[in-house]
N, C-alpha and C positions, 0 to 999 in steps of 0.2 A: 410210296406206292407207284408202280409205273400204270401211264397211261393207257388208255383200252385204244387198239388197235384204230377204232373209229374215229379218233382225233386223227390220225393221219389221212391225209389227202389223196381220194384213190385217183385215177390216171396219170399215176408212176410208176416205174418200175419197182421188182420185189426185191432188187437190191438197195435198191436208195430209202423203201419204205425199211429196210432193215436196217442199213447206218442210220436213220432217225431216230427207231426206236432207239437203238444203243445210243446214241447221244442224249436221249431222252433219261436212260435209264439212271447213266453217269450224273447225270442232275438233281435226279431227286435221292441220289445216294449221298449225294453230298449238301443237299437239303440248299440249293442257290435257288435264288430267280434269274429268269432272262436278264433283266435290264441287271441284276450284278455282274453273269456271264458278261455278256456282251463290253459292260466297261472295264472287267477286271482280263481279258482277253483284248480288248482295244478293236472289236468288230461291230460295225453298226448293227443295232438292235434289231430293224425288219429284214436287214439279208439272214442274219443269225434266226429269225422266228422260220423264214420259209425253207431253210437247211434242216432244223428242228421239225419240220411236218412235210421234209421230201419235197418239196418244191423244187431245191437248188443245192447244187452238187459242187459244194467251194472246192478250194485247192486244199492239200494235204497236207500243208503247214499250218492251215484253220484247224485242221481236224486236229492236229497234235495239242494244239494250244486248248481246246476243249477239253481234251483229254488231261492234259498236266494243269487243267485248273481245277478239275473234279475227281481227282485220285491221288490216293493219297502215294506217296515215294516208293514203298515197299509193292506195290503193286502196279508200280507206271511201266517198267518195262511189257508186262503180258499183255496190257491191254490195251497199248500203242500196237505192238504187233498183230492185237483181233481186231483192231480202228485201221489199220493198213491193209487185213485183207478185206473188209468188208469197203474201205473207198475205193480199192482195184478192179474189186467187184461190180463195181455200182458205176465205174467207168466203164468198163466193155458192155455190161449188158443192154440191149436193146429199149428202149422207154416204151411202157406200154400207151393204148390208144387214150387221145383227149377224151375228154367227155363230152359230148354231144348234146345241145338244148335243141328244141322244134318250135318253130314261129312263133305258137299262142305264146310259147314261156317269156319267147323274146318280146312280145309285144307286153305282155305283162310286166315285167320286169320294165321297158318304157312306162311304162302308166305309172308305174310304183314310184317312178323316178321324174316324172312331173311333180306326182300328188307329195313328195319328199321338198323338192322346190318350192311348191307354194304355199307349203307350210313354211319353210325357211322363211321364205318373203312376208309370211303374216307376224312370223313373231319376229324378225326386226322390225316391222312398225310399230308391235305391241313396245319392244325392245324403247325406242324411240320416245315415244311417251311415257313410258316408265321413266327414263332419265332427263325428258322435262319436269316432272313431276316430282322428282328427286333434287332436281337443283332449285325448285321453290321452293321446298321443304329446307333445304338449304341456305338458301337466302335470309328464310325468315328465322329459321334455329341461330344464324348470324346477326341479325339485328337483335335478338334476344340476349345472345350473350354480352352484345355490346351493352345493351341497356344492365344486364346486372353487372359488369363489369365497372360502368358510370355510376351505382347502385351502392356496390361494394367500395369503391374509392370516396365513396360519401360517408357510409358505413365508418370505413377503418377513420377518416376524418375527424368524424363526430367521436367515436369510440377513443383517439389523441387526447380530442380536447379531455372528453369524460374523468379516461385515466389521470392527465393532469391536473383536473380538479378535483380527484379523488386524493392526488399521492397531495396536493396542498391541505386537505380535509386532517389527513393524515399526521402531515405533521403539525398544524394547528392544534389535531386531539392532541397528540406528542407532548408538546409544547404545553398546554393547557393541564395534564397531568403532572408535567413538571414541575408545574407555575404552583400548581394547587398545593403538592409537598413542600416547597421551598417557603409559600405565603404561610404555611401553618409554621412550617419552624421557625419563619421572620416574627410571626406574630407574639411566639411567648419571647422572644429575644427583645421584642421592642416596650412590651409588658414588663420587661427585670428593667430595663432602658429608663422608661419612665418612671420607673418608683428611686430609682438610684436618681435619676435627676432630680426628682422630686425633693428627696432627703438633700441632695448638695445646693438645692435653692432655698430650703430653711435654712441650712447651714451658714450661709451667704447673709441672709438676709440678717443672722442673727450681728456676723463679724461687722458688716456695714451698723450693726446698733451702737456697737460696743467703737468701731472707731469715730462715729457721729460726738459719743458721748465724750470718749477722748480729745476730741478735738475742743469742744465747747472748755474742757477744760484749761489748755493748754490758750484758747484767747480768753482764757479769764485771768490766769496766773500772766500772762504779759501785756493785759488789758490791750489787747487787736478786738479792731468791730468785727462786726458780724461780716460773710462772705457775699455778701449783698451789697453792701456799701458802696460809693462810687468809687474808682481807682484815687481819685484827688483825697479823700478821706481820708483812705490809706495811706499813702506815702506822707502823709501831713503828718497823722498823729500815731506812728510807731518809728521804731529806728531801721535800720536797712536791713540786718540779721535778718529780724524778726519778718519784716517784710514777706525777704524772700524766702524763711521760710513756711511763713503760710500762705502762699503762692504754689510753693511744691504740694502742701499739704491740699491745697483747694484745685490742682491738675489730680493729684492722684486721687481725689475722691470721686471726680468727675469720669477716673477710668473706671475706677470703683466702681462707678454707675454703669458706664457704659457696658460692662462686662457682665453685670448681672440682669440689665436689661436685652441682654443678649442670652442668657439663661432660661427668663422667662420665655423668651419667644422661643428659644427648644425644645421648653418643656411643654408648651402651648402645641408646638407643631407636632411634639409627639402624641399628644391626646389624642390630636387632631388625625395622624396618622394610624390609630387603633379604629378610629370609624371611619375611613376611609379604606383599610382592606376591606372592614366589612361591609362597605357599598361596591367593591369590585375597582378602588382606585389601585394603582401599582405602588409599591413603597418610596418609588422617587419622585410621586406627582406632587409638587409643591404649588404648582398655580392651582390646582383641588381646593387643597388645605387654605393655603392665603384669601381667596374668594370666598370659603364658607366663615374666615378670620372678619373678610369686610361684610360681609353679612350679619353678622351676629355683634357685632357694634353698635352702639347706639350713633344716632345719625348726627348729634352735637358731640360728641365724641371722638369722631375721625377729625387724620388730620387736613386743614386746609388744601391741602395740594390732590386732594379727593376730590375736592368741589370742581376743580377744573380739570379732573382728572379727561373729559370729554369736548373739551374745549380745541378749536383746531391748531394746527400745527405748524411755527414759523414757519413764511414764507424760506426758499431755498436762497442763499446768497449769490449760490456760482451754478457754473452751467453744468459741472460732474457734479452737484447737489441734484439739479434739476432733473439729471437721467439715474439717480441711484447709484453714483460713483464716488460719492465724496469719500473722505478720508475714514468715517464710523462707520459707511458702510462698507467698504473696503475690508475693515476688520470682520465685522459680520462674515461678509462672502468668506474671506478664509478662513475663518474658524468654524465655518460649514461644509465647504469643500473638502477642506484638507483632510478632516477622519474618513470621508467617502474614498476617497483615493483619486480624484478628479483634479490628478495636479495640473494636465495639461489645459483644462478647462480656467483653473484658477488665474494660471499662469496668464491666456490669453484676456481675461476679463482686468487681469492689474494691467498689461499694457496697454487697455483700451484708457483704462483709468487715469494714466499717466498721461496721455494727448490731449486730456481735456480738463485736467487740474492744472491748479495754479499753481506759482512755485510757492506758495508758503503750506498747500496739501500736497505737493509733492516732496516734501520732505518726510512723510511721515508712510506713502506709498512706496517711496523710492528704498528705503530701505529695509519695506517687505522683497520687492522683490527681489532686490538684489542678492537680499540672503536667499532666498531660495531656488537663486540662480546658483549660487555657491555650492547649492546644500544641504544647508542648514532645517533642522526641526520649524515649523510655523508656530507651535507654541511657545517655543522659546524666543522667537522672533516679537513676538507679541507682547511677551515680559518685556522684551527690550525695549520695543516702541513704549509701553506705557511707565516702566518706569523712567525712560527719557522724558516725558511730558511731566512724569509728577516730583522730578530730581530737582531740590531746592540749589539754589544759588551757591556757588562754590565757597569752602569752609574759610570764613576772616579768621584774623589771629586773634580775635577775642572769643572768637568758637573754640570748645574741647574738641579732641581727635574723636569721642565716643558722639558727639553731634554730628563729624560728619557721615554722608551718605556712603553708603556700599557698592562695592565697585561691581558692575554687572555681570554675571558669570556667563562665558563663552559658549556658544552656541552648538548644537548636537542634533547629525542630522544622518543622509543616509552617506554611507559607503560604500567606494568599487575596489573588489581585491583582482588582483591578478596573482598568479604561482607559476610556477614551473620546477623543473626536480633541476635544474643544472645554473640556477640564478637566485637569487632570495626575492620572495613577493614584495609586491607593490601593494600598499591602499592607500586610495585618496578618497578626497569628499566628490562624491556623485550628483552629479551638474542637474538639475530641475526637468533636463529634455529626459535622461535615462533613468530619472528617478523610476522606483517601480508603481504599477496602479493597484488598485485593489486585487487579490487574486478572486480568480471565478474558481465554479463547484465543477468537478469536473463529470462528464453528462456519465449515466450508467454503462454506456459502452464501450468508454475507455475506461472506466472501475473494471467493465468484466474485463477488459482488455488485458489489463495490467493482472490481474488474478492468474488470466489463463498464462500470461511469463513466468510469471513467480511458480505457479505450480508446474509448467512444464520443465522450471531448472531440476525437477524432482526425479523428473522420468527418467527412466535407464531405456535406451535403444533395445526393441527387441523383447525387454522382458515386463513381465504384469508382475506387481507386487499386489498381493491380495491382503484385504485386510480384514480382522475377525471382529463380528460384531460385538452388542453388545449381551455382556451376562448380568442379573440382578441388578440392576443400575434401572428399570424403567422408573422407580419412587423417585431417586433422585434426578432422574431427567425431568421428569412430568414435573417435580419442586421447582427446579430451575429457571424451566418455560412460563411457568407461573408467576415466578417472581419478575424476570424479565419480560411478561407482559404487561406489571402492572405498573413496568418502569422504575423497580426495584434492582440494587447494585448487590451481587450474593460474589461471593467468596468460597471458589472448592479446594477445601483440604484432602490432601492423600499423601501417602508415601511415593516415592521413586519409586516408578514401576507399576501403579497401581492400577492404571487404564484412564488417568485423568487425560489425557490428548484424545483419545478415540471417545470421550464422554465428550469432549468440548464439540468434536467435528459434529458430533450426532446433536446436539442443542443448537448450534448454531445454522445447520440448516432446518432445524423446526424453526426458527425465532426470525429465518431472514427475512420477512415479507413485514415485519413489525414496525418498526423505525424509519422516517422519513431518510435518512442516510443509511440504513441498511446497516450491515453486519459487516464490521472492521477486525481481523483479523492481524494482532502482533503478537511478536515473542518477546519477553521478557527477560530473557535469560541476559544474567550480568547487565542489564540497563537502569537506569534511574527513571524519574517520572518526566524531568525535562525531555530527552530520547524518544521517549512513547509520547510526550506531547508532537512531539517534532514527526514524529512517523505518524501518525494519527492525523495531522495538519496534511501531512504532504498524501495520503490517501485520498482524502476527500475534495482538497484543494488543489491546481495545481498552479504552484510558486512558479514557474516557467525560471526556474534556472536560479532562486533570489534564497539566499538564507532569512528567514523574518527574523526579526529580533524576540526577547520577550516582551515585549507589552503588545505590540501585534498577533501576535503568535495567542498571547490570553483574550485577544478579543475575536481572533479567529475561529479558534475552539468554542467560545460562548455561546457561537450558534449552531454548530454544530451537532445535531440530533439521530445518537446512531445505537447500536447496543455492539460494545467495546472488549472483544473476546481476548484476555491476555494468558497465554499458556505461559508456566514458569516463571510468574514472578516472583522478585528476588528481595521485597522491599514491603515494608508496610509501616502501621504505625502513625506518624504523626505527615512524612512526607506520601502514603496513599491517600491520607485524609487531602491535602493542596491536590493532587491530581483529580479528587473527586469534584473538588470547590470549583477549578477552573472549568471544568467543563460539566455545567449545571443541567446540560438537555443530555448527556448521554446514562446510558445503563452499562455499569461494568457486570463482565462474568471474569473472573481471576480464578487462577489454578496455582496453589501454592501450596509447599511443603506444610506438617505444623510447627518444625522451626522457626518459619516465616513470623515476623512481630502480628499481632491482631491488628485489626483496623481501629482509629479511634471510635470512642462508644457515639460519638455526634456525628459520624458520620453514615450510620444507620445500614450498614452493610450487614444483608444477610451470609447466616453460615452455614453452611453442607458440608461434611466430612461425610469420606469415598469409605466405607467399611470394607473389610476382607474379602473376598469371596467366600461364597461355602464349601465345603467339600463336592455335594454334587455338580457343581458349578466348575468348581476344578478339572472335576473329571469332563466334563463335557467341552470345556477350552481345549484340554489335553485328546479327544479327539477330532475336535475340528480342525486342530494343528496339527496332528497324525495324516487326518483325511480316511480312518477307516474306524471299524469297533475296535476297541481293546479287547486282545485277551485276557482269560482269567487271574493270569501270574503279570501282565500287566498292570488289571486292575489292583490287585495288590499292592503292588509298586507303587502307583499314583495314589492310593493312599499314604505312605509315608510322604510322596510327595508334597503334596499337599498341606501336611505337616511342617515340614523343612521352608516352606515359599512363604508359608506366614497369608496363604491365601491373593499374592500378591502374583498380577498379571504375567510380569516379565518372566519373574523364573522360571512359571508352567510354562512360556513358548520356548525357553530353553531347553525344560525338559522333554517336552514334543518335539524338540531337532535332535534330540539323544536319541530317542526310539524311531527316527525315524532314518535318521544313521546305523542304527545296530545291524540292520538287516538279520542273519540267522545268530547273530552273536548272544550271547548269555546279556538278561537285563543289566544295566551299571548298578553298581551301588548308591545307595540314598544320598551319604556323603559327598558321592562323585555329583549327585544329580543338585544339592546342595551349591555347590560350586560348579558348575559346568564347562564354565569358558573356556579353562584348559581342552578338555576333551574333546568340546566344540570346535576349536582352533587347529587342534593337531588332524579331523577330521572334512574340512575344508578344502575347497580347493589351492593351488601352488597361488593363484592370482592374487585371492583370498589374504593370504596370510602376510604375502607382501602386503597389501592393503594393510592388515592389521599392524603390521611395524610400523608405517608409516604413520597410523592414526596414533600409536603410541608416543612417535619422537616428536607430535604434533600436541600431546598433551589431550591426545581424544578426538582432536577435530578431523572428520575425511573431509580431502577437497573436491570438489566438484567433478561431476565422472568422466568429464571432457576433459579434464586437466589429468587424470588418474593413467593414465598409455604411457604418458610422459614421463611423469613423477616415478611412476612403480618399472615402467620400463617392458611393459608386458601389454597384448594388445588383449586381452583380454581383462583386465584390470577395471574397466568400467562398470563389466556385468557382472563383477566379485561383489560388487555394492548392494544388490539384491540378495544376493548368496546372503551376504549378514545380517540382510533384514532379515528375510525370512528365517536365521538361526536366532535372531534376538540379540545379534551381539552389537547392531547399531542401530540406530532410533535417530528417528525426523525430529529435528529442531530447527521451526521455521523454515528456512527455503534451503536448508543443507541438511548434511547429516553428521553424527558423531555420534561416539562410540556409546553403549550406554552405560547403565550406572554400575559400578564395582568392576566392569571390563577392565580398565584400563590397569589396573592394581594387581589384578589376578595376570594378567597377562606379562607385567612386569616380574612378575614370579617365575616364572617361564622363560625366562632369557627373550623379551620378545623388546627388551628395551635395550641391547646389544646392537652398536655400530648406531647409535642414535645420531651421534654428532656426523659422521658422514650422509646422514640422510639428509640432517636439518641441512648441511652447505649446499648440498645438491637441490632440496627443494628452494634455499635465498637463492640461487642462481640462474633457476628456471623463473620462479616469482619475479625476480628483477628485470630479466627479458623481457616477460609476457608485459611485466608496468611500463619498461621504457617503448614498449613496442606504439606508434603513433597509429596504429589503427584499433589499439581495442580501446574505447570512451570509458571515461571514468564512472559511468553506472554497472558497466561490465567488469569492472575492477571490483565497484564494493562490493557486489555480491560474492567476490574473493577474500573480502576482509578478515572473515574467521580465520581460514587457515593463513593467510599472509601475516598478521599479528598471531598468530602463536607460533610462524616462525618463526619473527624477529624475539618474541618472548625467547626462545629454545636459544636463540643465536646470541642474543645478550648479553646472557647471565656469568658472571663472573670464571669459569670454568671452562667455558671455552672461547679466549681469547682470540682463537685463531679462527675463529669464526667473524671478528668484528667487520673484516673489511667487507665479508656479503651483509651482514646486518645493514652497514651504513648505504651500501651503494641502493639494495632493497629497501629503505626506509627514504631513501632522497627520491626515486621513483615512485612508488607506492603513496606516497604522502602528498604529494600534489595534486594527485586522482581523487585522493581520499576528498580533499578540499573542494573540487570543481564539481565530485558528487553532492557534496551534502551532509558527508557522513561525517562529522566534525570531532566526534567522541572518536571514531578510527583515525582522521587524523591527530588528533590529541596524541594517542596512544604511538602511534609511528612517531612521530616527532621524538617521544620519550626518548623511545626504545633507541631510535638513530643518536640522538645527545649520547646514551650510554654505552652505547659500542663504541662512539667516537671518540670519546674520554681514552678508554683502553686501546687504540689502537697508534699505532708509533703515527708522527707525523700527520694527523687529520687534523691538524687547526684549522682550514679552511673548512672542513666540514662540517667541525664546530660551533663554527659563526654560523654556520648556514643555518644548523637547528636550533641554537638560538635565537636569531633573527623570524626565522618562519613561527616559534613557541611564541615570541614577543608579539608578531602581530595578529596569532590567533586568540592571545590573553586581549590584547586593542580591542578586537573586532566583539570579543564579548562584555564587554567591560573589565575586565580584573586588570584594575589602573597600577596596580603595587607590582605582581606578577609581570605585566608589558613592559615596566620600565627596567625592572631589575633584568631580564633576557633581552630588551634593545640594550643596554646600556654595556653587556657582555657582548652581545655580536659586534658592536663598534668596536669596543678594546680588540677583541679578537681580528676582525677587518684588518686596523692598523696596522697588527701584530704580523700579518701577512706577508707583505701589505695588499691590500684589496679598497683601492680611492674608491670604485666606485659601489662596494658592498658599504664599508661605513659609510658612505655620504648618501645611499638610503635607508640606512637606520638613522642617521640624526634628521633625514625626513621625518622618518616613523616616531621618533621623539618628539619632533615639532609639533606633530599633528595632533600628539597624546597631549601634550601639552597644553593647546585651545582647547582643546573637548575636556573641559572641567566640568560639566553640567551635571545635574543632579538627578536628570533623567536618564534612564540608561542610554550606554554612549550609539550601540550597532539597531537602532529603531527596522531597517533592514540591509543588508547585505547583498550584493551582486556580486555574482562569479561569474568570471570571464574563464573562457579554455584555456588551458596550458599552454603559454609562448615560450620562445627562447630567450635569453638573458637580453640582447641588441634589442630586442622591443619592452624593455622592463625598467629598465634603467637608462636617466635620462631625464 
């Protein structure tokens, strides 16, 4: 709407009041404000207002520019031409008269203009005091926040400790739940216990009747006195035969004794230990049992050394007596020390011990410590010193060979390996300074830490992979939760495909807050229970760099109190039952085929089998994996479906990528929907399907989607990894992926296993790179491990020979990493794999040696003494065979060392890995 005439300013001319209106008119045609005119024209706003209401008569280039911002193109020419006569205009014509005010107005208008001022002047004072009043208000809202600031740091303080005393409450109930199952199943154990000993101490008693009675006979028929008689009696009045042998006969009777007075007191302590659980004693407290033993004696009864059992304690002889340094306490101190892991404490308390003992107690200090300066185990150090004290007098020639003493068996303690892929490893005995110490727990926020790695290897750049909840599964979750809260180990059965990994996700975070060590999440696939012991250790502990052995490793896990989520394991039976035994404070949840062996019946594991889906359940997967309604001749279809899937998860997400492929195409057939993968594959993207060749020659396994640009050769390749999840055609195992179940067969059908062997050399040759490459660390390798060993698998195998040289040069790489990881089963498996390429390829003697040499001292390191020497004893010959002086002369090191370590305790207690060197620092 244009302006009413009266907004313009009269005392101008009636040409300029007409170029304003027109300027005015152009404005509101095109619906602007001033302040946009003005900036979208580049002319100050109040010259632009007093042109706008005839005030001021700008230049003609202003007026255009008004013009061509408020008209549209098809109409600029005419009305630049009505804007040109109307400013030609409004320049000739005459301006009409000012306006004229008279005195009062002007005096008024001053008055207006005081009384305007000293209001300004009143309200900045008001002004003034408003903003003192504002910055007290200020001041003290400041002091206030400091104080609940000081308030809340007290707060969060108290709220630490709180939580720390809650998450100890925690795992005390923990622990006390666990105590309470295991003390009832100790207790009928030690009830069958003591009635079986009971029976074997009449039995006993009866045999010592019958040979008591024997004996009387046998000094009747040779007229020998009685076994009481003086030694001079004896030898007087029998002949020598006879003598000595009722001599033998009156020592073995006296074992006789000794051994069933050793019976009784088992069978005593076991009594004693059925009313001792149930006073809250533990099954191992013996000082309990023995004190309620001198209690319940009659007071002429005990023996004498009771009476003075309170009587004081020789004076000390020497001055390491007088400070608690002697030689017996020395033993004490390290057989206390040493299971805490306080070696370097130990260490410094025997050298203090050494400066102030004499030399006849420094003989028995000195080669404490000496050995465990070496090395060596402190228990077996122990044996040594005491059976040196209790070793009789060396054998005369009137002694038999079965009199004399046994020669001391050699000492076992820790080890340091070194590897490298281009030298053969080193292990020697690990010196008391680099021994390792106990490992600590590692705090919750490197747990999350490492979680959010491992699940970030998952992620594809770029793309969201969605996943569908859960269908008719709440009975068996809510079973689950239950059972694992009550500290109960259950076992879920299903078929391939069935939904057991999206059932475990969904348990295991209801269940995470339960467990003083929280919720442990491994995969089971192809692993033993040693493996999962080892990954389960290395979660919650951190080993800073050490392989434990097992007897540390069992006592590690003992405390260990977590609930222990295993998808796809591969094992049950009698070895699930020892995985449950060693670690007594955890609760398993297992996902396992019903192929899978049962668990034993004593080990009390509950069981869940995954059932079918239903039909409606079907149908309702089958649209959420659409993402819309079925139609009617759909829903029909997904009835056969349904049918054909056996109600099992995977196939319906197959057949939801079939419809949702089809787009306006005719439904597939049942059969096709039956089998899909074909269909699915030939409908995928180009990236896609190279993917899928790859995961074929791979034996199923994809590599990681950082590695997949390279491998497949296509830059797109990474984000083909989501493509098949979301078709179903591959599926999350643990921190990687592969193919899922029956893909790989069907795909094979399909020519999709064609040019295999040129993929396997190309994927050994990129593997081998990326191993020998000195910047990626051997924990960034294992998690290559799947796909790196099913290449060497693929590159092996008899058939294609012409593959060996990348097998071997990828296994002398790869296998080094494998070792400075941790991952000891992958390097096992490299090591294999490289011996058997190296076999079939011309001229790799030297390579030879190298995998037997490294096979030899991974058998060392774990014990398997038959295996180490048979594979050292080949890399030497082979060394020779070279020749290579300095490869055999560290294998008959490695021999040497197999050699002293004869002990009976396992040989590797723990392990040190050093990083990968070069050969010049290995040998030597």
């Amino acid at each position: 709407m244009p302006r009413p005439r009266s907004e313009i300013k009269e005392g101008v001319s009636g040409e300029m009041r007409a170029l304003a209106e027109y300027l005015r008119e152009l404005m509101d045609g095109c619906a602007i404000t001033q302040k946009d005119l003005a900036r979208k024209i580049k002319f100050p706003e109040q010259r632009l207002s007093e042109t706008l209401r005839g005030e001021l008569l700008p230049l003609l280039n202003v007026i255009e520019s008004i013009v061509k911002a408020t008209v549209p193109a098809a109409r600029l020419p005419m009305m630049l031409r009505r804007a040109e006569r109307l400013h030609s205009a409004a320049e000739t014509a005459p301006h009409a008269p000012a306006l004229r005010r008279s005195e009062r107005q002007v005096e008024t208008l001053l008055a207006e203009k005081d009384r305007l001022f000293r209001d300004l002047d009143a309200l900045r004072k008001d002004g003034a005091l408003l903003v003192m009043f504002l910055m007290r208000v200020i001041a003290r809202l400041d002091r206030q926040v400091r104080d609940l600031a000081t308030e809340q740091e007290e707060l969060q303080s108290d709220h630490s400790k709180y939580t720390a005393q809650l998450d100890e409450l925690g795992r005390e109930l923990w622990r006390t739940k666990q105590q309470r199952e295991r003390a009832s199943q100790k207790l009928e154990t030690a009830q069958e216990q003591r009635a079986d000993a009971e029976q074997r101490y009449i039995t006993a008693q009866l045999e010592i009747e019958e040979l008591q009675e024997e004996l009387a006979k046998l000094r009747a028929e040779h007229g020998v006195s009685a076994p009481n008689s003086s030694d001079e009696a004896r030898s007087n009045g029998r002949p020598e035969g006879v003598a000595d042998l009722s001599d033998d006969i009156d020592e073995a009777l006296a074992k006789i004794d000794v051994v069933l007075h050793t019976q009784a007191e088992t069978i005593q302590r076991l009594s004693e230990h059925d009313d001792d659980a149930t006073a809250g004693y533990p099954s191992d407290n013996r000082a309990a049992s023995e004190h309620r033993l001198r209690d319940d004696e009659p007071a002429d009864s005990r023996p004498e050394a009771a009476s003075t059992e309170d009587a004081a304690a020789p004076p000390p002889r020497t001055t390491a007596e007088a400070v608690g340094l002697g030689p017996l306490h020395v033993l004490r101190l390290a057989d206390s020390l040493w299971p805490r892991g306080e070696h370097a404490n130990l260490a410094a308390q025997m050298e203090r011990a050494v400066n102030l003992q004499t030399p006849e107690e420094i003989e028995t200090t000195g080669v404490l410590l000496k050995g465990l300066k070496d090395g060596h185990d402190i228990h077996s150090l122990l044996r040594s010193v005491l059976n040196r004290k209790k070793r009789p007098p060396p054998a005369t020639a009137a002694q038999s060979p079965r009199e004399r003493p046994p020669e001391p068996s050699p000492l076992a303690g820790f080890l340091a390996l070194t590897v490298a892929a281009q030298a053969g490893g080193v292990v020697r005995t690990c010196p008391l300074e680099d021994a390792p110490d106990t490992p600590q727990r590692r705090s919750p926020t490197a747990r999350s830490l490492i979680r959010e790695q491992r699940a970030g290897a998952l992620l594809v750049a770029g793309v969201h992979i969605a996943t569908l909840s859960l269908l008719e599964r709440q009975d068996q979750r809510e079973r689950l939760v239950r059972a694992l809260s009550c500290g109960r180990s259950v076992r879920l059965t299903g078929a391939r495909g069935s939904g057991r990994t999206t059932l475990l996700d969904s348990v295991a975070e209801e269940v995470s807050g339960l467990a003083p060590d929280g919720v442990v999440r491994l995969d089971g696939q192809g692993k033993n229970a040693l493996e999962l012991l080892y990954e389960l250790c290395d979660v919650v502990f951190d080993l800073e760099g050490h392989r434990i052995g097992a007897p540390r490793l069992r006592r590690l896990v003992q405390d260990i109190g977590a609930i222990v989520v295993v998808d796809d394991l591969g094992f049950g039976g009698p070895e699930l039952g020892k995985l449950l035994d060693v670690t007594p404070e955890c609760a398993y949840l297992v996902a396992a085929t019903p192929e899978t062996p049962v668990p034993p019946a004593e080990s009390h594991v509950e069981e869940v089998h995954l059932s079918p889906l239903s039909q409606q359940a079907c149908r309702e997967l089958l649209r959420r994996s659409v993402g819309r309604e079925l139609s009617e001749n759909e829903d029909y279809w997904v009835g056969d479906v349904c049918f054909t899937s056996e109600g099992l998860a995977l196939p319906l997400l197959q057949a939801g990528a079939l419809l949702r492929y089809r787009e306006k195409q005719p439904l597939p057939p049942v059969t096709q929907a039956a089998a899909p993968v074909a269909a699915l594959a030939s409908r995928v993207s180009e990236g896609a399907r190279e993917t899928l060749r790859l995961a074929v020659a791979l034996g199923g396994e994809v590599p990681h989607q950082w590695q997949l640009p390279k491998l497949v050769g296509r830059s797109d390749a990474a984000v083909s990894v989501a493509e098949l999840i979301h078709c179903g055609l591959a599926t999350v195992v643990g921190t990687r992926y592969r193919l899922a179940d029956r893909v790989v067969s069907q795909l094979e059908v399909e020519g999709y296993a064609e040019g295999a062997v040129p993929r396997l050399r190309s994927v050994g040759e990129h593997y081998a790179s990326y191993a020998g490459n000195p910047a990626v660390s051997p924990q960034q390798l294992a998690f290559e491990a799947p796909a790196i060993l099913a290449a060497l698998a693929g590159l092996a195998t008899p058939f294609k020979e012409s593959c060996a040289s990348a097998a071997v040069q990828l296994a002398r790489n790869a296998s080094a990493k494998f070792a400075a990881a941790g991952a000891w089963e992958a390097w096992r498996r490299a090591l294999r794999h490289g011996r058997y390429a190296a076999q079939h390829q011309q001229g790799a003697v030297a390579d030879r040696a190298y995998f037997h040499h490294e096979l030899g001292l991974l058998s060392l390191c774990t014990g398997e003494r038959e295996p180490a020497r048979a594979a050292l004893t080949a890399a030497v010959t082979l060394h020779r065979s070279v020749p290579d002086t300095a490869g055999a002369e560290n294998g008959r090191r490695a021999l040497a060392l197999l050699a002293e370590r004869r002990a009976a305790e396992p040989v590797a207690t723990t392990l040190r890995l050093l990083p990968p060197k070069t050969s010049s620092h290995l040998v030597g």
